[in-house]
Backbone as JSON Lines, residues from 0, in Angstrom:
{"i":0,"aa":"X","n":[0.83,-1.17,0.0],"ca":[0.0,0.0,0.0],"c":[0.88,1.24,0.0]}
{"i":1,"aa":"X","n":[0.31,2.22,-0.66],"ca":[1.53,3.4,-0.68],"c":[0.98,4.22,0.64]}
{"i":2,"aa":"X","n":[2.2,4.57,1.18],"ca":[1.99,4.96,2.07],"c":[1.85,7.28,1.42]}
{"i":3,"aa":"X","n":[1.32,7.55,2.63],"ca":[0.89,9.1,2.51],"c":[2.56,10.16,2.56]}
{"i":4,"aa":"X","n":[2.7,10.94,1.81],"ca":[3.98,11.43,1.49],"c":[4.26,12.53,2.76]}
{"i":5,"aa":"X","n":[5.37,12.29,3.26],"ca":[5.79,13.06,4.26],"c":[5.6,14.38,3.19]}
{"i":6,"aa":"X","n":[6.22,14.76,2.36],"ca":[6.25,16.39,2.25],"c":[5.35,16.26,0.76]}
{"i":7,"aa":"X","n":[3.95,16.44,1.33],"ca":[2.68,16.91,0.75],"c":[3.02,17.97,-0.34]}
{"i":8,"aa":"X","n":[3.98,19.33,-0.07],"ca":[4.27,19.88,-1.42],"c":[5.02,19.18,-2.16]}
{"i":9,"aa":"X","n":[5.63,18.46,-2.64],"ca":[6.04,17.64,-3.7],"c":[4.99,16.64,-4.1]}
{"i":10,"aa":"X","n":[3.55,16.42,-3.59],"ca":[3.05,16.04,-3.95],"c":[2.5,16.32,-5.52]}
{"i":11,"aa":"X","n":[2.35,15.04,-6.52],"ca":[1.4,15.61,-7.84],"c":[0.03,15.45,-7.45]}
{"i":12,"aa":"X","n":[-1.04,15.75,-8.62],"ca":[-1.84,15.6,-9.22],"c":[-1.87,14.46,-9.77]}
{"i":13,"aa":"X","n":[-3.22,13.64,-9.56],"ca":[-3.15,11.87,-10.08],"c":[-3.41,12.34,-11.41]}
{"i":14,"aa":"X","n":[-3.52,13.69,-12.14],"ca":[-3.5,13.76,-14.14],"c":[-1.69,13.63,-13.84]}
{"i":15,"aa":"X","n":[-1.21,14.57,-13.39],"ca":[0.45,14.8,-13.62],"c":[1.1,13.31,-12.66]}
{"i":16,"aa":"X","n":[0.69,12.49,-12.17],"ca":[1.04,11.39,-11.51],"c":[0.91,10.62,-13.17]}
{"i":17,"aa":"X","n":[0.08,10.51,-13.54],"ca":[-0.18,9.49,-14.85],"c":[0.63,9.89,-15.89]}
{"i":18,"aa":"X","n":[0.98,11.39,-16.0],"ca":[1.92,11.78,-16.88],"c":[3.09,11.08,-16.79]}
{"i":19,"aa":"X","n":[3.54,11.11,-15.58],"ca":[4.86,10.4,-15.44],"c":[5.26,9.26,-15.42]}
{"i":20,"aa":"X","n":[3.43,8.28,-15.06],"ca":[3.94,7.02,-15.55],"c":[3.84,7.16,-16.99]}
{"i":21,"aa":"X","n":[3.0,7.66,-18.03],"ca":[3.33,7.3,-19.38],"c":[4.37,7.43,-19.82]}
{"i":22,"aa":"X","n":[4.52,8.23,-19.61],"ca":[6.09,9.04,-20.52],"c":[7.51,8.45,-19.92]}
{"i":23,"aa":"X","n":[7.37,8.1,-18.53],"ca":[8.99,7.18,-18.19],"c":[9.15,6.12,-19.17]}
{"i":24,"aa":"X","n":[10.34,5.88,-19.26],"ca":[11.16,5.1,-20.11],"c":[10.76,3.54,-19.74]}
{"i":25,"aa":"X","n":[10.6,3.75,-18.54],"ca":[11.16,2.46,-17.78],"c":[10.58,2.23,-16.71]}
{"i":26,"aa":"X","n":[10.35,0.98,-16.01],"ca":[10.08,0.55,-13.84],"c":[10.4,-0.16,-13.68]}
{"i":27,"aa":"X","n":[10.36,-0.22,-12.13],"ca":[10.77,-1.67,-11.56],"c":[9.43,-1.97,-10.93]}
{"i":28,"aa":"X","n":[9.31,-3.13,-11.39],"ca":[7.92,-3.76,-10.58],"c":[8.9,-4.65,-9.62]}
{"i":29,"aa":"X","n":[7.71,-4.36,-8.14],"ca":[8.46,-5.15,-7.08],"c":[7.46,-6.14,-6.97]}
{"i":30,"aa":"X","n":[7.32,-7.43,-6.63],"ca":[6.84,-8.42,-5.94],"c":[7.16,-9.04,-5.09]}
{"i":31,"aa":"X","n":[6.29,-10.22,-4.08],"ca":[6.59,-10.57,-2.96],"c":[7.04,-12.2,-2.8]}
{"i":32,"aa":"X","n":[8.19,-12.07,-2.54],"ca":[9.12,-13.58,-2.65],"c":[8.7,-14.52,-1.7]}
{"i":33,"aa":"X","n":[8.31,-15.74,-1.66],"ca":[7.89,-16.48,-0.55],"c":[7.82,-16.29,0.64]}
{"i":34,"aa":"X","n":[9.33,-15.77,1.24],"ca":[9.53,-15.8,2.35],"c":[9.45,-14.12,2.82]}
{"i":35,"aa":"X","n":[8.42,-13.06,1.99],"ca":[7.75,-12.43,2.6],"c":[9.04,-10.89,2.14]}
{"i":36,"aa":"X","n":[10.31,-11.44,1.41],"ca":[10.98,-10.02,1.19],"c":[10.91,-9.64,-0.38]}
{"i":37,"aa":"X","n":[10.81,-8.45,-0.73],"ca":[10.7,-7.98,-1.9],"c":[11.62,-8.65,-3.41]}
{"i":38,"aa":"X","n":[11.07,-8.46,-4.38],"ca":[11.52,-9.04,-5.43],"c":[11.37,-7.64,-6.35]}
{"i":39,"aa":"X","n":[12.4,-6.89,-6.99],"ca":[12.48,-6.04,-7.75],"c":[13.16,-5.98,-9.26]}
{"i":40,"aa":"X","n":[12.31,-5.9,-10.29],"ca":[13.26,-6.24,-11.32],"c":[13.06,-4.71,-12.23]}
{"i":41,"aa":"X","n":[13.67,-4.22,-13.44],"ca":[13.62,-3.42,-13.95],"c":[12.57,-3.93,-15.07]}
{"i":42,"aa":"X","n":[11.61,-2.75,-15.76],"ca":[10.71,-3.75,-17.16],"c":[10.95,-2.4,-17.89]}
{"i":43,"aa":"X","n":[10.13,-2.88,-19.25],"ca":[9.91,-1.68,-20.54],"c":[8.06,-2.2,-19.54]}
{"i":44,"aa":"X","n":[7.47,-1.3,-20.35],"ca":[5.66,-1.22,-20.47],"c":[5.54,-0.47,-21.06]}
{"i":45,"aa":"X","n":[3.75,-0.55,-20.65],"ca":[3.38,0.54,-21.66],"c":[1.64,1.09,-20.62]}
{"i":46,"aa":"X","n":[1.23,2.11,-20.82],"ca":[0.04,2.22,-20.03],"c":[-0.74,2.6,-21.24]}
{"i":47,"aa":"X","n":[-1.85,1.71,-21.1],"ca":[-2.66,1.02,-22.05],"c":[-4.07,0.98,-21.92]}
{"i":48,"aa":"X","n":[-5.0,1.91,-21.76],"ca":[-6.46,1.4,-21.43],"c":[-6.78,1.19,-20.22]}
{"i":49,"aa":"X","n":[-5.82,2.51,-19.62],"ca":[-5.8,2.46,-17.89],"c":[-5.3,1.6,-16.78]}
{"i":50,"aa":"X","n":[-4.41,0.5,-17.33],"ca":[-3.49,-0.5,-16.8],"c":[-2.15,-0.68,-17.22]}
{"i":51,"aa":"X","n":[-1.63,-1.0,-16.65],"ca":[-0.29,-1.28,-16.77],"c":[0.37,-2.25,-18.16]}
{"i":52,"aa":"X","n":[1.03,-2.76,-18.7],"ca":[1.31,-4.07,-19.48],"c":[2.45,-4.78,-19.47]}
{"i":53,"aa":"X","n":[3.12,-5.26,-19.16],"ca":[4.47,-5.56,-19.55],"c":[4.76,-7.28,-19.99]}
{"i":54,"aa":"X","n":[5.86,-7.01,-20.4],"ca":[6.1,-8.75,-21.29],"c":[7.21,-9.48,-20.46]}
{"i":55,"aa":"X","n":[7.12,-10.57,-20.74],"ca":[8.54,-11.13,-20.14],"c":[8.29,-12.88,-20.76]}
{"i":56,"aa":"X","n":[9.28,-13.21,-20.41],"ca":[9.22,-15.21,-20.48],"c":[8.63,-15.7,-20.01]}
{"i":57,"aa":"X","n":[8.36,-16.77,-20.13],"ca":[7.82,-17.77,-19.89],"c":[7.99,-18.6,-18.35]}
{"i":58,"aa":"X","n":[9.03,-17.76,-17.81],"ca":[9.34,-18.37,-16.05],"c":[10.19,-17.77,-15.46]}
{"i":59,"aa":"X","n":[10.45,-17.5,-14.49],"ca":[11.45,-16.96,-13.5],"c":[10.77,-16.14,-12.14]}
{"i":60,"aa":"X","n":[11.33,-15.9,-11.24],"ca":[10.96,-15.47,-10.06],"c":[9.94,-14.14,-10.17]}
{"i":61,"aa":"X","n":[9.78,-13.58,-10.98],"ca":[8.59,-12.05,-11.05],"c":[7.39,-13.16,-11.12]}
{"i":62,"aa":"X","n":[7.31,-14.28,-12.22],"ca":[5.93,-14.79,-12.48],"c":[5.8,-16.01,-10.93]}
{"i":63,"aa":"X","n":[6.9,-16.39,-10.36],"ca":[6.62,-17.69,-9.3],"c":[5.78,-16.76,-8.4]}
{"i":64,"aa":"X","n":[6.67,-15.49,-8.1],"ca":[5.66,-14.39,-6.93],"c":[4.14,-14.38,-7.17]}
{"i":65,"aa":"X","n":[4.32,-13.93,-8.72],"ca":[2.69,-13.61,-9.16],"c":[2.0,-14.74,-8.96]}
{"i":66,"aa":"X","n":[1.95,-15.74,-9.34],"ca":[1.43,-16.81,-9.04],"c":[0.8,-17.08,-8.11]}
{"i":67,"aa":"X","n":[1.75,-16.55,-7.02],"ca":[1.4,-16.75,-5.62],"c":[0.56,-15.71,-4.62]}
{"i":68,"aa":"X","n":[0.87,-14.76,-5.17],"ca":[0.47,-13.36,-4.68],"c":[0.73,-12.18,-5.73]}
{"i":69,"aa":"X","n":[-0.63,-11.99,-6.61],"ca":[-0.31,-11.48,-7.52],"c":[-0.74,-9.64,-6.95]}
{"i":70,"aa":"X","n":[-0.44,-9.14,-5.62],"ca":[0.34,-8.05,-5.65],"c":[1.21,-7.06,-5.97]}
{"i":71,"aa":"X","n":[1.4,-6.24,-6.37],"ca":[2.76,-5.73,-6.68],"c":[2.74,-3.96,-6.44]}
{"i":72,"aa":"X","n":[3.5,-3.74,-6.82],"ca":[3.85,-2.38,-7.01],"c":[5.32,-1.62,-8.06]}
{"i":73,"aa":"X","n":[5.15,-0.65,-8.37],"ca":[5.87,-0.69,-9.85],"c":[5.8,0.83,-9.49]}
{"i":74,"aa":"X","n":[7.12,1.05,-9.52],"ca":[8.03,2.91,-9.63],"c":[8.79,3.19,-10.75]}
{"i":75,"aa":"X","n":[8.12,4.35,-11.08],"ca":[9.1,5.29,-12.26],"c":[9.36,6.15,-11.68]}
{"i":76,"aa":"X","n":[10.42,7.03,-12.55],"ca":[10.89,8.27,-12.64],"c":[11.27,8.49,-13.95]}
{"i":77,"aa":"X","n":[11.2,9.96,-13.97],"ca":[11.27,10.67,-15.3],"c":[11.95,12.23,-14.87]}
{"i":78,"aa":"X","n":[12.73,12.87,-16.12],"ca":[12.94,13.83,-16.11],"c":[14.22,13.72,-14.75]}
{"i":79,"aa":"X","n":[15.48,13.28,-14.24],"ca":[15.9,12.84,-13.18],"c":[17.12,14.18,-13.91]}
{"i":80,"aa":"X","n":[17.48,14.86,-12.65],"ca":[18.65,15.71,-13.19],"c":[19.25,16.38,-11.93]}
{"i":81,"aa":"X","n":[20.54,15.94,-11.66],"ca":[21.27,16.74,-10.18],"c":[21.65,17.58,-10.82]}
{"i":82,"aa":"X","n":[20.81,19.01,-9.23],"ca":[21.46,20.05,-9.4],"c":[22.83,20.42,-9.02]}
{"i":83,"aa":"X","n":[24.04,20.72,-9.54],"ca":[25.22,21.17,-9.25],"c":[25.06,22.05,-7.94]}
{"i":84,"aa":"X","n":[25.66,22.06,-6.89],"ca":[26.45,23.05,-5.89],"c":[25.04,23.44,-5.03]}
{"i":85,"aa":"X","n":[24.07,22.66,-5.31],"ca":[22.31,22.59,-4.39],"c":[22.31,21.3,-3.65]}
{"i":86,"aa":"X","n":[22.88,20.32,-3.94],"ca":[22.7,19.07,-3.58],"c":[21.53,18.87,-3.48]}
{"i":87,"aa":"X","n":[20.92,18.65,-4.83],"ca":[19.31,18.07,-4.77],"c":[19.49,17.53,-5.99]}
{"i":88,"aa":"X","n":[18.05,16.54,-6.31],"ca":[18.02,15.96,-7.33],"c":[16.73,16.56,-8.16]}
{"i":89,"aa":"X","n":[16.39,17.12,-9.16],"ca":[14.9,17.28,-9.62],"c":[14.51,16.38,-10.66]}
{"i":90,"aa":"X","n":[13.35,15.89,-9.96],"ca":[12.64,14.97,-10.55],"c":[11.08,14.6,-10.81]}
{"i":91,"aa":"X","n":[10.71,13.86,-11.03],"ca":[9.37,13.41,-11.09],"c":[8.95,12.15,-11.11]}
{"i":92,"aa":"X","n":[8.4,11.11,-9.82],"ca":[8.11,10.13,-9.79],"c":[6.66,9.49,-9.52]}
{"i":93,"aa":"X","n":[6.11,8.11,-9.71],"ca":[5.34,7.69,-9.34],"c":[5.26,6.2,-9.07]}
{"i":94,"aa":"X","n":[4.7,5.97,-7.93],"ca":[4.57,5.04,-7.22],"c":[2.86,4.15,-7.53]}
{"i":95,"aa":"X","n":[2.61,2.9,-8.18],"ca":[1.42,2.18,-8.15],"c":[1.32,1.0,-7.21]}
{"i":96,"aa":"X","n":[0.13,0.87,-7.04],"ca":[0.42,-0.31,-6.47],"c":[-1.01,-0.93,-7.29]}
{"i":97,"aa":"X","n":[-1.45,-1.92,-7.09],"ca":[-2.25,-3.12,-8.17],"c":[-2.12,-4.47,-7.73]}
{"i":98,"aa":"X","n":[-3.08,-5.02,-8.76],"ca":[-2.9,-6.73,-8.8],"c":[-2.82,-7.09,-10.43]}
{"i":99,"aa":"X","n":[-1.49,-8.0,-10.27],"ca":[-1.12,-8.23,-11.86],"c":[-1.93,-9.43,-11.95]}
{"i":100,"aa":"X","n":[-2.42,-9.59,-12.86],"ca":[-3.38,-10.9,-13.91],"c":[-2.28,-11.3,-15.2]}
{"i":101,"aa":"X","n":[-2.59,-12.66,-15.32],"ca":[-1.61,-13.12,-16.69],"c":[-2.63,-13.0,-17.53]}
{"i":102,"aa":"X","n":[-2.73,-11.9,-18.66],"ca":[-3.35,-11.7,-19.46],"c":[-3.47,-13.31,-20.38]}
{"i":103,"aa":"X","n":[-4.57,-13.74,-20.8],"ca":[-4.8,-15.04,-21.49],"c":[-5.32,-14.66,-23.0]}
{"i":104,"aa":"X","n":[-6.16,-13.71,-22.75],"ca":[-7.31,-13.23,-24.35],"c":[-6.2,-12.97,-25.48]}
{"i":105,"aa":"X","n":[-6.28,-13.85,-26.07],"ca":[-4.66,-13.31,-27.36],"c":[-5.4,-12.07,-28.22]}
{"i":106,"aa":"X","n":[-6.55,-11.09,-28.17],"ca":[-6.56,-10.04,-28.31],"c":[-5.8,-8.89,-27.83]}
{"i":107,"aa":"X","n":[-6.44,-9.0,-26.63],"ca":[-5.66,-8.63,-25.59],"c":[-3.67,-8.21,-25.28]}
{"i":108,"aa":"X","n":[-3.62,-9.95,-25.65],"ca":[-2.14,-9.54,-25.65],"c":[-1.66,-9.01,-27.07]}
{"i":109,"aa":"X","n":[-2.45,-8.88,-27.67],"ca":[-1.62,-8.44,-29.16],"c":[-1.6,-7.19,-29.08]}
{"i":110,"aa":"X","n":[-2.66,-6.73,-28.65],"ca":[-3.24,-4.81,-28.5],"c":[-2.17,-4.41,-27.35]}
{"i":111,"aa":"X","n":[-1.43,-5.28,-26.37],"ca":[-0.72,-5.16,-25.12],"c":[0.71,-4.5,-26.27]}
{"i":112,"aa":"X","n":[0.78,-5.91,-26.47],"ca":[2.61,-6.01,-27.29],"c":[2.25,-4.63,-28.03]}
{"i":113,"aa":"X","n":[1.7,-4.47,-28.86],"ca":[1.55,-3.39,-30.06],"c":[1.48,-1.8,-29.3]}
{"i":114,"aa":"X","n":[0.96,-1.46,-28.04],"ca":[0.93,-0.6,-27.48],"c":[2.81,-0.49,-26.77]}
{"i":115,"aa":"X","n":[3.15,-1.69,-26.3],"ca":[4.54,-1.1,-25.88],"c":[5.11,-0.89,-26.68]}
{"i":116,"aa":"X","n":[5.15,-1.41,-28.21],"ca":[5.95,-1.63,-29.38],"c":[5.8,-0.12,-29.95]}
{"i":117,"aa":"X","n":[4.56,0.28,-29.76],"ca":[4.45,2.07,-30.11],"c":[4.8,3.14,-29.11]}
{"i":118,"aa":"X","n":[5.09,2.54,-27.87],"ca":[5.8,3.44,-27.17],"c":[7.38,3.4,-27.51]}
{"i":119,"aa":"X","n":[7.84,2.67,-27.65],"ca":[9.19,2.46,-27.38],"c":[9.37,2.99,-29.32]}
{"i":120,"aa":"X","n":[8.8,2.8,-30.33],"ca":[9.33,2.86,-31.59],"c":[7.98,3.21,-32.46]}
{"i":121,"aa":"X","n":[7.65,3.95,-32.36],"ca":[5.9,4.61,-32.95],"c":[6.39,4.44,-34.59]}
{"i":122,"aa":"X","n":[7.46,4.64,-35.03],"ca":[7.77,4.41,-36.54],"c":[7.76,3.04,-36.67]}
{"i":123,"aa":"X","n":[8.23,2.39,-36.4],"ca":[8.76,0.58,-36.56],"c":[7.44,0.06,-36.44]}
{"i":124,"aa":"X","n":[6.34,0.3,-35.9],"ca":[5.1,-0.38,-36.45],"c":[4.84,-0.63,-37.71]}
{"i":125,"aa":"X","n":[4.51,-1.79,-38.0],"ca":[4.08,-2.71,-39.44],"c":[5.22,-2.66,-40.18]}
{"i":126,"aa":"X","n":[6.37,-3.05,-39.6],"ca":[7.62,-3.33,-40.42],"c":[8.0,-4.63,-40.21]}
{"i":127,"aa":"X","n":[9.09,-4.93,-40.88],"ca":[9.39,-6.52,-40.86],"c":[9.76,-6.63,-39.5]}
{"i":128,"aa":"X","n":[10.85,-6.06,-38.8],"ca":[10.8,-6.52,-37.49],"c":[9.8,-5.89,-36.28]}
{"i":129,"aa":"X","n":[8.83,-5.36,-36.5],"ca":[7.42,-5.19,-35.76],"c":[6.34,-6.83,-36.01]}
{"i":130,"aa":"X","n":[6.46,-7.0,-37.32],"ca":[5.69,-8.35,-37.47],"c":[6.61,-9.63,-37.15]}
{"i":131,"aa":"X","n":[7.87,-9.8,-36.96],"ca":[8.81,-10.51,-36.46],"c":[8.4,-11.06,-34.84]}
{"i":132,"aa":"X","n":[8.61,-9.15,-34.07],"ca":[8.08,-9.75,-32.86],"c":[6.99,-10.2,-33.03]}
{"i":133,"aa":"X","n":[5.45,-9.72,-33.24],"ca":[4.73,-9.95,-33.11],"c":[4.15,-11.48,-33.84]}
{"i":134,"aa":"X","n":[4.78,-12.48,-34.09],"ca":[4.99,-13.9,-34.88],"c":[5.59,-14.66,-33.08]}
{"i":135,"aa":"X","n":[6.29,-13.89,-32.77],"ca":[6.9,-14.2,-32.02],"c":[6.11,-14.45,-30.23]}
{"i":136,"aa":"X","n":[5.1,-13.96,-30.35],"ca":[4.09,-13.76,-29.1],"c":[3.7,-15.32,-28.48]}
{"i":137,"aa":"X","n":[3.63,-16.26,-28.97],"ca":[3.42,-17.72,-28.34],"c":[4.07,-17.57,-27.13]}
{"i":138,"aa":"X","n":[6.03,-17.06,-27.26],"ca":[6.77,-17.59,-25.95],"c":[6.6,-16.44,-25.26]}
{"i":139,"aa":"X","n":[6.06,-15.37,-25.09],"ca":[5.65,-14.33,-24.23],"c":[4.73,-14.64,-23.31]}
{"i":140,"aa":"X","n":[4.67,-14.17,-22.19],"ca":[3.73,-13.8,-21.17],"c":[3.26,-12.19,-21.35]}
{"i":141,"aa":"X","n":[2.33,-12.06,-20.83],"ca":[1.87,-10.63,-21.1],"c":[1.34,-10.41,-19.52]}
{"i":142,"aa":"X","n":[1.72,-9.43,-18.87],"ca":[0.75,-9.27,-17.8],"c":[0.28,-7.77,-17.95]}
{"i":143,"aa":"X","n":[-0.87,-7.97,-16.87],"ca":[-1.75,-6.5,-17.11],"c":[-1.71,-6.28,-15.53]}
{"i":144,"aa":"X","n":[-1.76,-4.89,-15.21],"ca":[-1.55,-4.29,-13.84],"c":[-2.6,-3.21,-13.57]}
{"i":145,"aa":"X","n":[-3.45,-3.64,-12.71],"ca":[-4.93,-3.09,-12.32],"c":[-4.33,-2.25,-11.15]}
{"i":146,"aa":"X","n":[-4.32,-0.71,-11.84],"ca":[-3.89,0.08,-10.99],"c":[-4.88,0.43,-9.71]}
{"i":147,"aa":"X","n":[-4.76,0.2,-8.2],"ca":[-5.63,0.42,-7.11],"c":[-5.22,1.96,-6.19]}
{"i":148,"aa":"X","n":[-3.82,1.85,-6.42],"ca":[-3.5,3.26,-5.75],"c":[-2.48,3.86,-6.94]}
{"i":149,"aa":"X","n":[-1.83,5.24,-6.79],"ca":[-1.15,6.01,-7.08],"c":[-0.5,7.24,-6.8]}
{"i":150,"aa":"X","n":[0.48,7.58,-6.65],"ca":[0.55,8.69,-5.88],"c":[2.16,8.77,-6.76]}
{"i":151,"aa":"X","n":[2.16,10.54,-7.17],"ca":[3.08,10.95,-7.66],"c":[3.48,11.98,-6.99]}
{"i":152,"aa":"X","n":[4.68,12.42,-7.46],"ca":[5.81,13.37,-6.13],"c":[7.19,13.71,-7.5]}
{"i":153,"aa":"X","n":[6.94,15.29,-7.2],"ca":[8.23,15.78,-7.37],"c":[9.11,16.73,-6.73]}
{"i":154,"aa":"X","n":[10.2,16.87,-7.27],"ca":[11.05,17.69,-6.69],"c":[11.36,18.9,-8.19]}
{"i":155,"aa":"X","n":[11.32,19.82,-8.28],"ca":[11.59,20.7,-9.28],"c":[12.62,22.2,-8.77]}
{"i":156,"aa":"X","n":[13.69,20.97,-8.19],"ca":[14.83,22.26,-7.56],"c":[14.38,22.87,-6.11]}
{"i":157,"aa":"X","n":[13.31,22.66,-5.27],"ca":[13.11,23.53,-4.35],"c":[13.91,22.82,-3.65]}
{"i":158,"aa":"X","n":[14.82,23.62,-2.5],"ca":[15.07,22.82,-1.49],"c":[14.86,22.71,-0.37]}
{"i":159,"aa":"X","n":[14.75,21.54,0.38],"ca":[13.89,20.87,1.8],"c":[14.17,21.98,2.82]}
């Protein structure tokens, strides 16, 4: 659960919270490892029809968690830049938390793949290696992330 932000002015707006998840590059979705301590990996996604998406293989410790406790939570940042001779960092982040589902509907996952595939390369759609990956979707997993909380926070040079 995200917890309530000690310094309320760096708080965003859940429109400018969503900004920052679209537009980051990148997250780490964390999940919860058997024995109850965090599991953090880095992903690409994409935010898609008001959920989360991301791809991965066919097995390893992100999907054994899910399996088990399909909890999670998943942080970006965007715009990250230290100020020289301020000792601060300005930035813009956001924090989700959700329950991931293994997407099954091969609609679904195609509209998934094709949405990260246009974030990451909006030209490379319907090219040979856009239909390459997408040939390629059998050994994929697709999961979808049902956003329940959110809360975004920046820093834009002020200091504490």
């Amino acid at each position: 659960m995200i917890n309530t932000l000690r310094r309320i002015d760096r708080k965003l707006s859940d429109e400018d919270a969503m900004t920052v998840l679209r537009e980051s590059e990148y997250g780490f979705l964390s999940t919860i490892n058997e024995d109850g301590t965090p599991h953090c990996v880095p992903l690409a996604f994409a935010l898609y029809n008001g959920a989360l998406y991301f791809h991965c293989a066919r097995a390893g410790q992100k999907l054994d968690n899910l399996r088990r406790d399909n909890r999670a939570q998943f942080t970006c940042v965007r715009n990250s830049r230290t100020v020289p001779m301020q000792f601060t960092i300005e930035f813009a982040s956001c924090m989700v938390d959700g329950l991931v589902h293994f997407v099954e509907d091969e609609q679904e996952r195609m509209d998934a793949m094709r949405a990260i595939c246009e974030k990451y390369d909006p030209e490379g759609l319907d090219t040979p290696s856009y239909e390459r990956i997408m040939r390629g979707m059998p050994a994929v997993v697709m999961l979808r992330m049902e956003i329940t909380a959110l809360c975004g926070k920046a820093n834009r040079g002020k200091l504490g």
